[in-house]
C-alpha positions as CSV (number, residue, x, y, z in Angstrom):
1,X,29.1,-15.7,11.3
2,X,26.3,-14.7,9.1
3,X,23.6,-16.6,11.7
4,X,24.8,-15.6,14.7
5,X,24.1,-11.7,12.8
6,X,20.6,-12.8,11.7
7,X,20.1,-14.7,15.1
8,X,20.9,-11.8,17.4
9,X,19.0,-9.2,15.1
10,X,15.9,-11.7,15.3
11,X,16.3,-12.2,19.4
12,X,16.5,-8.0,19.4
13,X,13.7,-7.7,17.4
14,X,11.6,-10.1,19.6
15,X,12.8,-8.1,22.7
16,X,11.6,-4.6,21.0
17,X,8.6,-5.8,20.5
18,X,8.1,-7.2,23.8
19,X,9.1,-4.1,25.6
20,X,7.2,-1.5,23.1
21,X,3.8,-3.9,23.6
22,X,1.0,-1.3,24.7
23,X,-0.5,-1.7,27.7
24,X,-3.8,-1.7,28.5
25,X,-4.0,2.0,29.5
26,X,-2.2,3.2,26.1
27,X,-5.3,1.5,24.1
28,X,-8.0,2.7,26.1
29,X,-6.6,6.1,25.8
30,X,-6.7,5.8,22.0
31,X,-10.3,4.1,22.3
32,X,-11.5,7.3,24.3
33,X,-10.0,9.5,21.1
34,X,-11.2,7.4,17.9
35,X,-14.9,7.3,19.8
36,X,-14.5,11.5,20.4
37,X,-12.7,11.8,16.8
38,X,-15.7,9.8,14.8
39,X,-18.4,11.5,16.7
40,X,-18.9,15.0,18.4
41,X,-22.2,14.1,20.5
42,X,-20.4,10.7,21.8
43,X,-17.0,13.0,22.3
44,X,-19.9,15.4,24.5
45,X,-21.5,12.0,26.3
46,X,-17.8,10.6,26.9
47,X,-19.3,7.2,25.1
48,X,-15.1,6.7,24.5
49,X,-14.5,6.5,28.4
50,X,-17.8,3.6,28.9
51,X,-16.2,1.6,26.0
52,X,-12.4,1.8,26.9
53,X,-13.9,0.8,30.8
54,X,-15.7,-2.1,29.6
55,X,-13.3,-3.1,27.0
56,X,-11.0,-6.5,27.9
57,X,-7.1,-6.2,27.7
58,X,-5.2,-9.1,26.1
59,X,-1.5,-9.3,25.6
60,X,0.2,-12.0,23.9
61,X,3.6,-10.9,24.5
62,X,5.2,-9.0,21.8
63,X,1.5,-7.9,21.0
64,X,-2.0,-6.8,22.1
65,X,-5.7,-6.1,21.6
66,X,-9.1,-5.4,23.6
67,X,-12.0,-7.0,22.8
68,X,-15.7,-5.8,23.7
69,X,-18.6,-8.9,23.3
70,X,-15.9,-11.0,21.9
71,X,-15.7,-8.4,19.0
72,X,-12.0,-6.9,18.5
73,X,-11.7,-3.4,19.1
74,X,-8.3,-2.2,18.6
75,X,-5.0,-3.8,18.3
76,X,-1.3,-2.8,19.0
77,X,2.2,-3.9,18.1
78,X,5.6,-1.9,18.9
79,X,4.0,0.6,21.0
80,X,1.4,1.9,18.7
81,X,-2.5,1.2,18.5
82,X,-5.5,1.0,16.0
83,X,-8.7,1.1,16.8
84,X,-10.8,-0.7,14.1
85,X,-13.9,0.5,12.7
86,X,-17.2,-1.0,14.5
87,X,-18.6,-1.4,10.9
88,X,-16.2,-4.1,10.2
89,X,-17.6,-7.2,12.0
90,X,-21.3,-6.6,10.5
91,X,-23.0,-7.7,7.6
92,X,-25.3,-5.0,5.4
């Protein structure tokens, strides 16, 4: 009885996080605001609306992420989205 529990919660957990995946619209919208909220002459220049346009959209099912020159840009899982920091990728 116990595994048919642990199976279903496991098969409705897979199923939430397919149906909660962001879509592509979701992280560009919270692209546009991390770019406005880290800057107030790119939130002035709308630099968050040119990089959500030329970002790329990838879902892998019960997850996703946008990319820009092969560089990862945000990242999402049951319906919410982090934009990482373009520091990250670079070496000092």
């Amino acid at each position: 009885m116990s595994r048919v529990i642990w199976f279903s919660a496991g098969a409705l957990a897979v199923v939430l996080a397919i149906v909660l995946n962001p879509s592509a619209e979701r992280h560009r919208d919270k692209i546009k605001e991390a770019v406005a909220e880290r800057s107030q002459l790119a939130a002035v220049l709308h630099l968050g609306n040119l990089t959500a346009f030329v970002s790329n959209y990838h879902s892998l099912g019960v997850a996703s992420y946008t990319t820009v020159n092969d560089k990862l840009l945000s990242f999402g899982l049951l319906g919410m989205v982090f934009v990482t920091d373009g520091d990250s990728g670079k070496s000092r």
